[in-house]
Gaussian input, Z-matrix of N, CA and C with variables (Angstrom, degrees):
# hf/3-21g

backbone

0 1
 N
 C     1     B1
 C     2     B2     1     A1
 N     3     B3     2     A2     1     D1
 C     4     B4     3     A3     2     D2
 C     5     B5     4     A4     3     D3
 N     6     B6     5     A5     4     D4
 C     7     B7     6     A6     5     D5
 C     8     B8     7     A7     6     D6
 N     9     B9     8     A8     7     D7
 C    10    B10     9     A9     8     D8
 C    11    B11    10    A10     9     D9
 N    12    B12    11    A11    10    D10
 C    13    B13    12    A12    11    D11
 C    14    B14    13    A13    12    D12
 N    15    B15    14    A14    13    D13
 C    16    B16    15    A15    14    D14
 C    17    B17    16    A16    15    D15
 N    18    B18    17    A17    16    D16
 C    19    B19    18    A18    17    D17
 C    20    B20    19    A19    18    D18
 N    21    B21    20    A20    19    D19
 C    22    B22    21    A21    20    D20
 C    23    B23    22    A22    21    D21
 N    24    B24    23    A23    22    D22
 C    25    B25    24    A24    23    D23
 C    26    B26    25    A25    24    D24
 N    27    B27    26    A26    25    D25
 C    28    B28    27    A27    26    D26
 C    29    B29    28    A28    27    D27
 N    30    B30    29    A29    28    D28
 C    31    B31    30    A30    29    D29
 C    32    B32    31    A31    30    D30
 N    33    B33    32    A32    31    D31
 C    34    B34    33    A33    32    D32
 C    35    B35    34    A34    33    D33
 N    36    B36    35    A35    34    D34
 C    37    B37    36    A36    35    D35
 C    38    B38    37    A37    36    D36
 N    39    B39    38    A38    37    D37
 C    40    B40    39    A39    38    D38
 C    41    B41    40    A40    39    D39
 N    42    B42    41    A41    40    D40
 C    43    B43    42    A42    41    D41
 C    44    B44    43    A43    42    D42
 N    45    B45    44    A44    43    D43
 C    46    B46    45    A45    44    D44
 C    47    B47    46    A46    45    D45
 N    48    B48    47    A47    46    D46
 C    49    B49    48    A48    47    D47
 C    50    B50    49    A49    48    D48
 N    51    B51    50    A50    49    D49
 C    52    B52    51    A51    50    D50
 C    53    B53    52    A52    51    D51
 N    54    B54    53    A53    52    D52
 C    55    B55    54    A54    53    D53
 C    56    B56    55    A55    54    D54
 N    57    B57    56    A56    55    D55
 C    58    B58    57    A57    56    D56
 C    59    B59    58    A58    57    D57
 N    60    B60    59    A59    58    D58
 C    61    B61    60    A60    59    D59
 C    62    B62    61    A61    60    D60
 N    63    B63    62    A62    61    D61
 C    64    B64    63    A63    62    D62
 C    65    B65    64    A64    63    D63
 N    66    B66    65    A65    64    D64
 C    67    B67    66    A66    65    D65
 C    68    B68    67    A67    66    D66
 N    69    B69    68    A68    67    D67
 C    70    B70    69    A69    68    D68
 C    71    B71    70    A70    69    D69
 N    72    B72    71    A71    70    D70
 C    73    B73    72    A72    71    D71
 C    74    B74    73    A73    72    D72
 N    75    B75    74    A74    73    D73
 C    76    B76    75    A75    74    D74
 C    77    B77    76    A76    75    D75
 N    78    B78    77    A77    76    D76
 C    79    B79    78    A78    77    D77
 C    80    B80    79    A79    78    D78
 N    81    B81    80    A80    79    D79
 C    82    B82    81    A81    80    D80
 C    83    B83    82    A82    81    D81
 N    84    B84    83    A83    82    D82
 C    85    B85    84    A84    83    D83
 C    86    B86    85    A85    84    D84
 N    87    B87    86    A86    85    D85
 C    88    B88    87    A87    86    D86
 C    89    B89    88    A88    87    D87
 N    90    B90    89    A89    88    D88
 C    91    B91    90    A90    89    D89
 C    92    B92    91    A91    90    D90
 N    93    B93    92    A92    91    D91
 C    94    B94    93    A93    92    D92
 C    95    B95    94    A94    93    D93
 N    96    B96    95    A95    94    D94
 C    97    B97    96    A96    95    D95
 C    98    B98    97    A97    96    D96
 N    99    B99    98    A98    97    D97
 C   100   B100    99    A99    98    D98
 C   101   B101   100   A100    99    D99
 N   102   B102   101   A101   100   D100
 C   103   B103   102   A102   101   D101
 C   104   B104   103   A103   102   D102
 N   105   B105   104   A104   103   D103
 C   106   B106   105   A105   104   D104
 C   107   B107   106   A106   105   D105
 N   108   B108   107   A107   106   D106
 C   109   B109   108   A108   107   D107
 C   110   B110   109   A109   108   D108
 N   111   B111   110   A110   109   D109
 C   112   B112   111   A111   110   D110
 C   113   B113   112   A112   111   D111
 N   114   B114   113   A113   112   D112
 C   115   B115   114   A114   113   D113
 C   116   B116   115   A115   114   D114
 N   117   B117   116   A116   115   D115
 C   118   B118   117   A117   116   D116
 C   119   B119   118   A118   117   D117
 N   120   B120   119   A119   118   D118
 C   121   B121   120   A120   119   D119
 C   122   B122   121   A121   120   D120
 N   123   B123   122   A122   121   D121
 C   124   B124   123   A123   122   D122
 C   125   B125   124   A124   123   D123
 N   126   B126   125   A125   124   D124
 C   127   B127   126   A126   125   D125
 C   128   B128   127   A127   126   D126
 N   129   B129   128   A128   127   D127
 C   130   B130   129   A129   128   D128
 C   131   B131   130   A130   129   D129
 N   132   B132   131   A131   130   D130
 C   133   B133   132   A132   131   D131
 C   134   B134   133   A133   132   D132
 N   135   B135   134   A134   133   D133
 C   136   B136   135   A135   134   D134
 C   137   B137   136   A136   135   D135
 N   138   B138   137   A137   136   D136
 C   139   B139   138   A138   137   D137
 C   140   B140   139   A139   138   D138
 N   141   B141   140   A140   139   D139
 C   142   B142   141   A141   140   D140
 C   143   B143   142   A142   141   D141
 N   144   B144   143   A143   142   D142
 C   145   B145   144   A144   143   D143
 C   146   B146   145   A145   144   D144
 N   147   B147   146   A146   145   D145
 C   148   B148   147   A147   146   D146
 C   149   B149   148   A148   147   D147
 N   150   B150   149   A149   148   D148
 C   151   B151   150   A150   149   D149
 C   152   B152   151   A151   150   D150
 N   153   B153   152   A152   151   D151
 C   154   B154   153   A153   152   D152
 C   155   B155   154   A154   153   D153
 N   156   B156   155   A155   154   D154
 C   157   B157   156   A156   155   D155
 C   158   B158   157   A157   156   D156
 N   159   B159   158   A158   157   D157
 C   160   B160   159   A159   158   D158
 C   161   B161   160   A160   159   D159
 N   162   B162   161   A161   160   D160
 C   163   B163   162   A162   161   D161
 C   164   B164   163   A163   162   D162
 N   165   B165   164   A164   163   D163
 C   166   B166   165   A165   164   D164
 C   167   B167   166   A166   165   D165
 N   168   B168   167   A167   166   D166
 C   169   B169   168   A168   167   D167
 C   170   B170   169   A169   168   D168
 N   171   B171   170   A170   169   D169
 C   172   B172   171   A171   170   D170
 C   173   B173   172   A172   171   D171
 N   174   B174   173   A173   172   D172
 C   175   B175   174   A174   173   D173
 C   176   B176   175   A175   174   D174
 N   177   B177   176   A176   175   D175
 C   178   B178   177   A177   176   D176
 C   179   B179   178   A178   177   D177
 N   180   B180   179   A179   178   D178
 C   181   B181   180   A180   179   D179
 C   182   B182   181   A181   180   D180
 N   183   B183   182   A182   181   D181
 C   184   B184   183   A183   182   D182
 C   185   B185   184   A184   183   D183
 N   186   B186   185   A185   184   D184
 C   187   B187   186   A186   185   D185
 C   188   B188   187   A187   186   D186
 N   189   B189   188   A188   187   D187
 C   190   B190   189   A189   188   D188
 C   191   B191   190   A190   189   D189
 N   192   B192   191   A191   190   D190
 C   193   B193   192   A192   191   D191
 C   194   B194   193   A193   192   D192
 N   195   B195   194   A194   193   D193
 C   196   B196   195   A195   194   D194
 C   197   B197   196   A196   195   D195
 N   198   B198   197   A197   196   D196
 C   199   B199   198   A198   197   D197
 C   200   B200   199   A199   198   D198
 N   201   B201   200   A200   199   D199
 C   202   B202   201   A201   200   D200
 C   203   B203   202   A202   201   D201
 N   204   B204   203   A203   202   D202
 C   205   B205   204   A204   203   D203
 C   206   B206   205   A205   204   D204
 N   207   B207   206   A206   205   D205
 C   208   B208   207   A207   206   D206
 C   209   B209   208   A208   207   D207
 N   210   B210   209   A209   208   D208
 C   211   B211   210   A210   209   D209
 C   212   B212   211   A211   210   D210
 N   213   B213   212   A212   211   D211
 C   214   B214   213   A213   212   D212
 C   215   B215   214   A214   213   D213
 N   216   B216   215   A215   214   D214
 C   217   B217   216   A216   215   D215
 C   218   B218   217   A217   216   D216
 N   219   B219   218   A218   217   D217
 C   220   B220   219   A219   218   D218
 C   221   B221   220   A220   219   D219
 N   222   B222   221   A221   220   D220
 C   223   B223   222   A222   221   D221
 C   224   B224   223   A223   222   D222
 N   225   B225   224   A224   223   D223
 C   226   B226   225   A225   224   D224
 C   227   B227   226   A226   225   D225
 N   228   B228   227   A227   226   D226
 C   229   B229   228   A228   227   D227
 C   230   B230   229   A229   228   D228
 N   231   B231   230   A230   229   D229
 C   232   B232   231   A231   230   D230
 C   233   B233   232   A232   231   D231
 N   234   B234   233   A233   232   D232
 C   235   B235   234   A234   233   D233
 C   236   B236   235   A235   234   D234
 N   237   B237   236   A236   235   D235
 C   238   B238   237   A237   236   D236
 C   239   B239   238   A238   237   D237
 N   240   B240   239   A239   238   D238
 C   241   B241   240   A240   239   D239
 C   242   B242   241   A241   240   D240
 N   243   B243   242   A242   241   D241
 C   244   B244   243   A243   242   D242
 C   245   B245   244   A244   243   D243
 N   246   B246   245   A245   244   D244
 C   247   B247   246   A246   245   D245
 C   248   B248   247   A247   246   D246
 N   249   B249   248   A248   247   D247
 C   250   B250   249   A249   248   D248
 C   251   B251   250   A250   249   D249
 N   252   B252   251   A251   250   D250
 C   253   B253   252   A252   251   D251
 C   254   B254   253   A253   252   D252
 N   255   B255   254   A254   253   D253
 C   256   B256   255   A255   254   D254
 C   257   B257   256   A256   255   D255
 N   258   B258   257   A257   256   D256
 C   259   B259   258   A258   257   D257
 C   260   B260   259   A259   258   D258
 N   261   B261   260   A260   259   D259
 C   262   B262   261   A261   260   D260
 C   263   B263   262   A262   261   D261
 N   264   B264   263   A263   262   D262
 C   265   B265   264   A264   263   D263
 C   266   B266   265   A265   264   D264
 N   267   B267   266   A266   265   D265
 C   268   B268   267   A267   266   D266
 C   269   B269   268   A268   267   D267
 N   270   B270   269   A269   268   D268
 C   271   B271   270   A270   269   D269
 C   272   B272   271   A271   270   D270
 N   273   B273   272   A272   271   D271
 C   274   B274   273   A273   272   D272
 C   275   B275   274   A274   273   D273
 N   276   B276   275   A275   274   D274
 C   277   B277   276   A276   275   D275
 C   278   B278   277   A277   276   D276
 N   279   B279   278   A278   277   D277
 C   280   B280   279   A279   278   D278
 C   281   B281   280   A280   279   D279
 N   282   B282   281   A281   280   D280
 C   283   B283   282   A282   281   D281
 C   284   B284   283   A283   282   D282
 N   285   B285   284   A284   283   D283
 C   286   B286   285   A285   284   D284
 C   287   B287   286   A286   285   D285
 N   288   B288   287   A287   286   D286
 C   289   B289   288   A288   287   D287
 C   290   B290   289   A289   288   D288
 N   291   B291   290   A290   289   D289
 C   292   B292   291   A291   290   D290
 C   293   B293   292   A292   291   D291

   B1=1.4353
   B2=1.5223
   B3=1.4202
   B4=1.0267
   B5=1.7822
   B6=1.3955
   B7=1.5046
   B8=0.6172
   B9=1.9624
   B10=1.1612
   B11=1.3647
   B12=1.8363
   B13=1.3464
   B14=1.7639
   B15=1.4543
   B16=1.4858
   B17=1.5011
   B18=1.4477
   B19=1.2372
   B20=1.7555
   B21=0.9563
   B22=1.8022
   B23=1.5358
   B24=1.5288
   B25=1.3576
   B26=1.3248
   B27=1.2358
   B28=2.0353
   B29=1.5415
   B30=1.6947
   B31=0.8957
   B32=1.5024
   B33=1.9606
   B34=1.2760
   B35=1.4721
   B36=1.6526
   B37=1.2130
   B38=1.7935
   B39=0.8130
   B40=1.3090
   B41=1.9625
   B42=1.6069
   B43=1.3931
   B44=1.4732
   B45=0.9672
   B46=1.0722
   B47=1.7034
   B48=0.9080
   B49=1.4860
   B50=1.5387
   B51=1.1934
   B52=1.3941
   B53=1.8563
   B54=1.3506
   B55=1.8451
   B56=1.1843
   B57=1.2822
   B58=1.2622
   B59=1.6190
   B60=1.1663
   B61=1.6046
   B62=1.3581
   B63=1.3915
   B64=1.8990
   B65=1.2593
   B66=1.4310
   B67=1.4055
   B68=1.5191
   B69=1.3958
   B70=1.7738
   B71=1.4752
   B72=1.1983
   B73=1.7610
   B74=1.3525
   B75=1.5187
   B76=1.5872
   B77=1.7943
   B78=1.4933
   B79=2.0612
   B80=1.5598
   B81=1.1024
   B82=1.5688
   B83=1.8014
   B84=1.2340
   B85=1.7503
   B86=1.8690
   B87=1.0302
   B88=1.5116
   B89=2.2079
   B90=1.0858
   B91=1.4694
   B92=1.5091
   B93=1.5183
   B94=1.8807
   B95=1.5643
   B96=1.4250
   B97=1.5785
   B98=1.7596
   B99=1.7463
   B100=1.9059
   B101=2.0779
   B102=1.1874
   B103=1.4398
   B104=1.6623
   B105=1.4116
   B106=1.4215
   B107=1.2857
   B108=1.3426
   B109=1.8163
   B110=1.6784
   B111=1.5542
   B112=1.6059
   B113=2.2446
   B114=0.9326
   B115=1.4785
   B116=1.5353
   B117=1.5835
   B118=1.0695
   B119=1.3889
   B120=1.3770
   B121=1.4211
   B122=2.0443
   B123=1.1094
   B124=1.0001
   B125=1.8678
   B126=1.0033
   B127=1.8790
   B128=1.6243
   B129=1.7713
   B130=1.4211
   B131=1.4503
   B132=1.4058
   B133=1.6007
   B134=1.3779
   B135=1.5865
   B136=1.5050
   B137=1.4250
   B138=1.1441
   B139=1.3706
   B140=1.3270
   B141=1.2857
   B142=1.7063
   B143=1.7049
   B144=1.2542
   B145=1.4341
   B146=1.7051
   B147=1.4127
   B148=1.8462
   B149=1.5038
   B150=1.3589
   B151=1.6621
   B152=1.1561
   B153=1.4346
   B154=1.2089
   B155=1.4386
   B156=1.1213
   B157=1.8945
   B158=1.3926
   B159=1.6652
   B160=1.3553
   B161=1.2087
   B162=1.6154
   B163=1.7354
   B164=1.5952
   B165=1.5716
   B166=1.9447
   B167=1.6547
   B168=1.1155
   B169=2.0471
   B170=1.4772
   B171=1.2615
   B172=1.5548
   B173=1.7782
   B174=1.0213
   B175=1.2550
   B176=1.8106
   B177=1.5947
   B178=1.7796
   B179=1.8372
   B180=1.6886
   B181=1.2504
   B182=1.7232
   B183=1.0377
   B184=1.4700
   B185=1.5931
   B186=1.1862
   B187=1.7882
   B188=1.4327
   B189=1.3837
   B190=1.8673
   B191=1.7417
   B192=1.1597
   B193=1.7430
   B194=1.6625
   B195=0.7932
   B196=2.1245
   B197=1.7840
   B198=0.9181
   B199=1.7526
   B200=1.1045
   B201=1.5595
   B202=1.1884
   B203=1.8686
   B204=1.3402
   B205=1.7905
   B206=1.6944
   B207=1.6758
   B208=1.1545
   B209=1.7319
   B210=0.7327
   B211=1.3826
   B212=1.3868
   B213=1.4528
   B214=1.7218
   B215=1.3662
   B216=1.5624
   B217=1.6526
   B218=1.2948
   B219=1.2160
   B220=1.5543
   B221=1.1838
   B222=1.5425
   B223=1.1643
   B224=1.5445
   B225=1.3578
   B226=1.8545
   B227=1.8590
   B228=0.9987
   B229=1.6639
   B230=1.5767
   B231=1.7564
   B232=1.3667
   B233=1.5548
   B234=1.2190
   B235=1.9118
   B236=1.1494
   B237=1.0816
   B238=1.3590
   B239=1.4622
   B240=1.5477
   B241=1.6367
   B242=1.8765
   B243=1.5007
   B244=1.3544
   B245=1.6758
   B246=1.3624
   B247=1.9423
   B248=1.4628
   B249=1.2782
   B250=1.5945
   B251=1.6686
   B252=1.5224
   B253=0.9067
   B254=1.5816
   B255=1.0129
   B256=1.4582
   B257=1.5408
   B258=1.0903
   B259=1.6318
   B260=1.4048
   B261=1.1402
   B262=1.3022
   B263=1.3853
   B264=1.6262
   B265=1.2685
   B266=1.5034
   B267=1.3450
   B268=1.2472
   B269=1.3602
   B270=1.3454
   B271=1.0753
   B272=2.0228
   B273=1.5021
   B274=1.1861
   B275=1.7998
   B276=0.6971
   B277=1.6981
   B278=1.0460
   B279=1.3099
   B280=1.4806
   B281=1.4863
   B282=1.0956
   B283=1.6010
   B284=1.7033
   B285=1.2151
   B286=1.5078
   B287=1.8620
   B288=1.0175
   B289=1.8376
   B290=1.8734
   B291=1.0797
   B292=1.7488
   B293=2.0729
   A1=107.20
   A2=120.45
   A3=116.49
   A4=102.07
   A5=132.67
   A6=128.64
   A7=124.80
   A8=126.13
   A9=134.03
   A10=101.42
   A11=132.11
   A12=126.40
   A13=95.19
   A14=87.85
   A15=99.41
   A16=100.28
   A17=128.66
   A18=144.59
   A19=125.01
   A20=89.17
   A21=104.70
   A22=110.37
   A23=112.47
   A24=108.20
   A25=132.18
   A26=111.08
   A27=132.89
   A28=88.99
   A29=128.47
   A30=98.09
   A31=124.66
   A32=85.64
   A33=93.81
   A34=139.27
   A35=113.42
   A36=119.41
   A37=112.65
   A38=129.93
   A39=133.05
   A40=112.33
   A41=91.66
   A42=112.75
   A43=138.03
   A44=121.74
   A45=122.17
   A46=135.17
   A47=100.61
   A48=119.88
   A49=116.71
   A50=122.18
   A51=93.61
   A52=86.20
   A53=105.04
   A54=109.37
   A55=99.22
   A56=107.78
   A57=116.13
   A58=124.02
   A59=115.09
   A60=130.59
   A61=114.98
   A62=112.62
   A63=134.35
   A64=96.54
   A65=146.75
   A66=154.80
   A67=94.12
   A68=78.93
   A69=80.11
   A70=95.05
   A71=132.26
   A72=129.31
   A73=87.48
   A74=130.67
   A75=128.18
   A76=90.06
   A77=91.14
   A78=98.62
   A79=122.17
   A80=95.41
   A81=89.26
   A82=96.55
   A83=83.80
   A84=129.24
   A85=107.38
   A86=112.58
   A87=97.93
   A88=103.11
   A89=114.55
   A90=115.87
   A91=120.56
   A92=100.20
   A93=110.05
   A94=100.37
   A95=115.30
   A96=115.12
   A97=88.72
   A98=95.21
   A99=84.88
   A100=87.09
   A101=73.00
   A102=105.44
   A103=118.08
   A104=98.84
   A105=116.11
   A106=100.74
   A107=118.15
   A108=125.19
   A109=112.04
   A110=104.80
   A111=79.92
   A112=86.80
   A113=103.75
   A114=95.76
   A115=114.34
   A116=121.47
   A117=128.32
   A118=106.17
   A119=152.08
   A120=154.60
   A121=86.92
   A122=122.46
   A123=146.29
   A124=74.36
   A125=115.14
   A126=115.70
   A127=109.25
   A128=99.08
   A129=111.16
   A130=104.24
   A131=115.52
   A132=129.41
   A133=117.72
   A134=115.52
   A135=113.87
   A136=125.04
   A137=136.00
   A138=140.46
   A139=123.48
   A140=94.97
   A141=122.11
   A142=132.17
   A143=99.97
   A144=106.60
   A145=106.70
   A146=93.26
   A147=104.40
   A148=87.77
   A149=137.47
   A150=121.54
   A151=121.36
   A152=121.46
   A153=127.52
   A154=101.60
   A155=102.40
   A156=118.20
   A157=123.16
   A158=105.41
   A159=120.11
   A160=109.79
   A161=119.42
   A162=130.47
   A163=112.93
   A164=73.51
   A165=90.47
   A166=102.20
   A167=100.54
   A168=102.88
   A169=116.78
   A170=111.89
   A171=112.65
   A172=109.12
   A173=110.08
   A174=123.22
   A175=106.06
   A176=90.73
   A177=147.09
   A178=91.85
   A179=115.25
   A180=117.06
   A181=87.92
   A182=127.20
   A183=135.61
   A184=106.97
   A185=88.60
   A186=112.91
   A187=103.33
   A188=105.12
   A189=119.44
   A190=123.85
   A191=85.23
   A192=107.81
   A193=88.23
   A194=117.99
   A195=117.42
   A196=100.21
   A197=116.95
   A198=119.22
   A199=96.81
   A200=140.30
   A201=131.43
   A202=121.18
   A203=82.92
   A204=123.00
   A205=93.97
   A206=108.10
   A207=95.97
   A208=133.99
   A209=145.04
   A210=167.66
   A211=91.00
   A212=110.48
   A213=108.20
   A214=117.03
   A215=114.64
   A216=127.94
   A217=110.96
   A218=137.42
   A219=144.09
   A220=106.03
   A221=110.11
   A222=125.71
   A223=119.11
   A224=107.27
   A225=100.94
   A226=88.78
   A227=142.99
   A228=118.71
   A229=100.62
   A230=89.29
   A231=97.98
   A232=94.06
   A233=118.60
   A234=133.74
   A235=128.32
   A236=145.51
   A237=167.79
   A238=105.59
   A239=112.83
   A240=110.84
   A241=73.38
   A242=98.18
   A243=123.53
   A244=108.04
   A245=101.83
   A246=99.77
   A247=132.29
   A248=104.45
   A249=109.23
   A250=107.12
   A251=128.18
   A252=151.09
   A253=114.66
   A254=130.65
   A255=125.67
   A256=81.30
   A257=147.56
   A258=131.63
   A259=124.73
   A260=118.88
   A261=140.42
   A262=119.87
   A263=134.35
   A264=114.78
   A265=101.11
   A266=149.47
   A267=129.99
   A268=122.66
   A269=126.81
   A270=142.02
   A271=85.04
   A272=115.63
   A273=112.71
   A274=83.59
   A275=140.19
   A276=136.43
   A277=118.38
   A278=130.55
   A279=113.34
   A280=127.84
   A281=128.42
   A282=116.36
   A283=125.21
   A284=103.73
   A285=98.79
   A286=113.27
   A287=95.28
   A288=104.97
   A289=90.11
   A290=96.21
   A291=98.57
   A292=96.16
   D1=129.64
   D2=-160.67
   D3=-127.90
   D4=107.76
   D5=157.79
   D6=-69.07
   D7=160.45
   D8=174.54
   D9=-118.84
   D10=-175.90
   D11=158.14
   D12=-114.96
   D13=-142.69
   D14=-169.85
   D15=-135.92
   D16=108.60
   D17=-164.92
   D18=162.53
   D19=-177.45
   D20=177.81
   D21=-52.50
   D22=-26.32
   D23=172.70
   D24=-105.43
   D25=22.07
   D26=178.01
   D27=-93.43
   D28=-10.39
   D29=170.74
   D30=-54.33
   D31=-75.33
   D32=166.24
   D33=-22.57
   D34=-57.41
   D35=178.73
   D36=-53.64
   D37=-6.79
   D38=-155.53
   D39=-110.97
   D40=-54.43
   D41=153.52
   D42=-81.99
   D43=-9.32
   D44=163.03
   D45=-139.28
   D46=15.24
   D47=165.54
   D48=-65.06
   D49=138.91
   D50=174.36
   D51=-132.46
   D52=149.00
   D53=-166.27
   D54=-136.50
   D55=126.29
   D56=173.78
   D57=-64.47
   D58=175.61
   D59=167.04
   D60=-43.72
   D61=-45.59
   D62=-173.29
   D63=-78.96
   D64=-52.19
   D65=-143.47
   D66=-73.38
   D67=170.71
   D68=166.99
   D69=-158.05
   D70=155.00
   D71=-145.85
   D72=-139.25
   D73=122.09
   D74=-173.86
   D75=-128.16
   D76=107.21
   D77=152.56
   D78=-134.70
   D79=110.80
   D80=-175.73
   D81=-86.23
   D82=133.47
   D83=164.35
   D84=-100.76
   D85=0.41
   D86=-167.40
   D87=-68.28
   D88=-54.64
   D89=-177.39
   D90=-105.82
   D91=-20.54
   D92=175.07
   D93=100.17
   D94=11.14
   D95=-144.94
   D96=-94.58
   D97=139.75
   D98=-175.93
   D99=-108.87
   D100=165.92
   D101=178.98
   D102=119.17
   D103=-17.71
   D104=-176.32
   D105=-42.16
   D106=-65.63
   D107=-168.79
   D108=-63.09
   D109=7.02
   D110=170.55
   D111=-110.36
   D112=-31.60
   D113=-167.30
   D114=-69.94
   D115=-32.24
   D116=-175.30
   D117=-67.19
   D118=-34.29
   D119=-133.37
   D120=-90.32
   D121=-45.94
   D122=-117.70
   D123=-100.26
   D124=-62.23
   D125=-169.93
   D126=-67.66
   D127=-23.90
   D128=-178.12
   D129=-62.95
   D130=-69.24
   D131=179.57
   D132=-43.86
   D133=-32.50
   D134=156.70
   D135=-88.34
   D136=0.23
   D137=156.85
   D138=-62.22
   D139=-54.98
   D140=167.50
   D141=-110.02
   D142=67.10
   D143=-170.28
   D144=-69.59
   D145=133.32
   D146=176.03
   D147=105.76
   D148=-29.89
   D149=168.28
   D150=-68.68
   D151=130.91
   D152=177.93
   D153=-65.85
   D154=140.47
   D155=170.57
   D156=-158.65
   D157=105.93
   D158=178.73
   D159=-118.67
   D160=146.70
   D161=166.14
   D162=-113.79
   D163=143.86
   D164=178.84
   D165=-99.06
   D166=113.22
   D167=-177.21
   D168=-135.48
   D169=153.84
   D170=-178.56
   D171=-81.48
   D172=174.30
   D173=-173.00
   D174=-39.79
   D175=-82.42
   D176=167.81
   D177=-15.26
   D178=-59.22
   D179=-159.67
   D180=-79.91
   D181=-55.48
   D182=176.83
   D183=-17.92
   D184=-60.33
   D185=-165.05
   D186=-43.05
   D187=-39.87
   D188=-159.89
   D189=-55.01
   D190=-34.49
   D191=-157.36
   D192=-101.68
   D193=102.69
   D194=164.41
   D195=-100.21
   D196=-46.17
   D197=-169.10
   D198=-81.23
   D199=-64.23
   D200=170.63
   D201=10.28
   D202=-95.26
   D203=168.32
   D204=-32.25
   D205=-85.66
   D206=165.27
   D207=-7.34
   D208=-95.15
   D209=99.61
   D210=48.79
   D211=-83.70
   D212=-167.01
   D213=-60.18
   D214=-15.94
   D215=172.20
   D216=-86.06
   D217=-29.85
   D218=137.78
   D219=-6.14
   D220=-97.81
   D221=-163.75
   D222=-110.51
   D223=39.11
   D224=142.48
   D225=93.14
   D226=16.57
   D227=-169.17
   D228=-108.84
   D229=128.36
   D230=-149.74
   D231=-93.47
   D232=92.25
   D233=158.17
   D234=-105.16
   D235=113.34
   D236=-159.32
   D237=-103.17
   D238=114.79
   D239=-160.38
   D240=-133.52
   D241=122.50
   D242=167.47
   D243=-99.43
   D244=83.64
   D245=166.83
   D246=-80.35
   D247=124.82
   D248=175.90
   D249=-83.34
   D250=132.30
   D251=152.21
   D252=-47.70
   D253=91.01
   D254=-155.82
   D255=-124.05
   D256=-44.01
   D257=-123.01
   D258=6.65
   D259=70.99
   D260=-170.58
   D261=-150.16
   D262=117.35
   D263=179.46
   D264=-98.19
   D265=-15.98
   D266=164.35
   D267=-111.16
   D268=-176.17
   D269=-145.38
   D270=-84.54
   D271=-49.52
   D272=-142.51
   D273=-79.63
   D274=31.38
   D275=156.47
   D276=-81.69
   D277=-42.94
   D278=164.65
   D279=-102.05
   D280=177.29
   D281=-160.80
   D282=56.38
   D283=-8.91
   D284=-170.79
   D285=-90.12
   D286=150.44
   D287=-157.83
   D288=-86.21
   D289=146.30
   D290=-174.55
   D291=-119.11

């Protein structure tokens, strides 16, 4: 199971990911709200214990969640949060024409 957040780097995740049949690709679009992809991985991995579950997230969304992390380092939930270095807090930082 693989997350995304909400930023400059859902591009990527979106376009160039390629996910298999087995995978399952989680982006919430519901509010645009980032941080989602670091907190969500975390309820996933305990829902479904023995599924692998890693997120692809920007720095910025990373930053958001301190207890979160906490929490999943507590008690053992094994999520793998791959951060992109963006220094960027919105989406329109990269790709955008100057």
């Amino acid at each position: 199971m693989i997350f995304s957040d909400i930023g400059g780097h859902m591009r990527f995740n979106v376009h160039e990911l390629c996910i298999r049949a087995s995978q399952r690709f989680v982006l919430n679009l519901g509010f645009g709200s980032m941080g989602h992809g670091t907190a969500a991985p975390i309820g996933a991995a305990l829902a479904q214990p023995g599924r692998p579950v890693c997120a692809i997230i920007g720095d910025a969304c990373f930053a958001m969640n301190g207890m979160e992390l906490l929490t999943a380092a507590e008690y053992g939930v094994p999520v793998i949060w791959i951060v992109e270095t963006t220094r960027c807090t919105a989406s329109r930082g990269t790709g955008a024409k100057r």
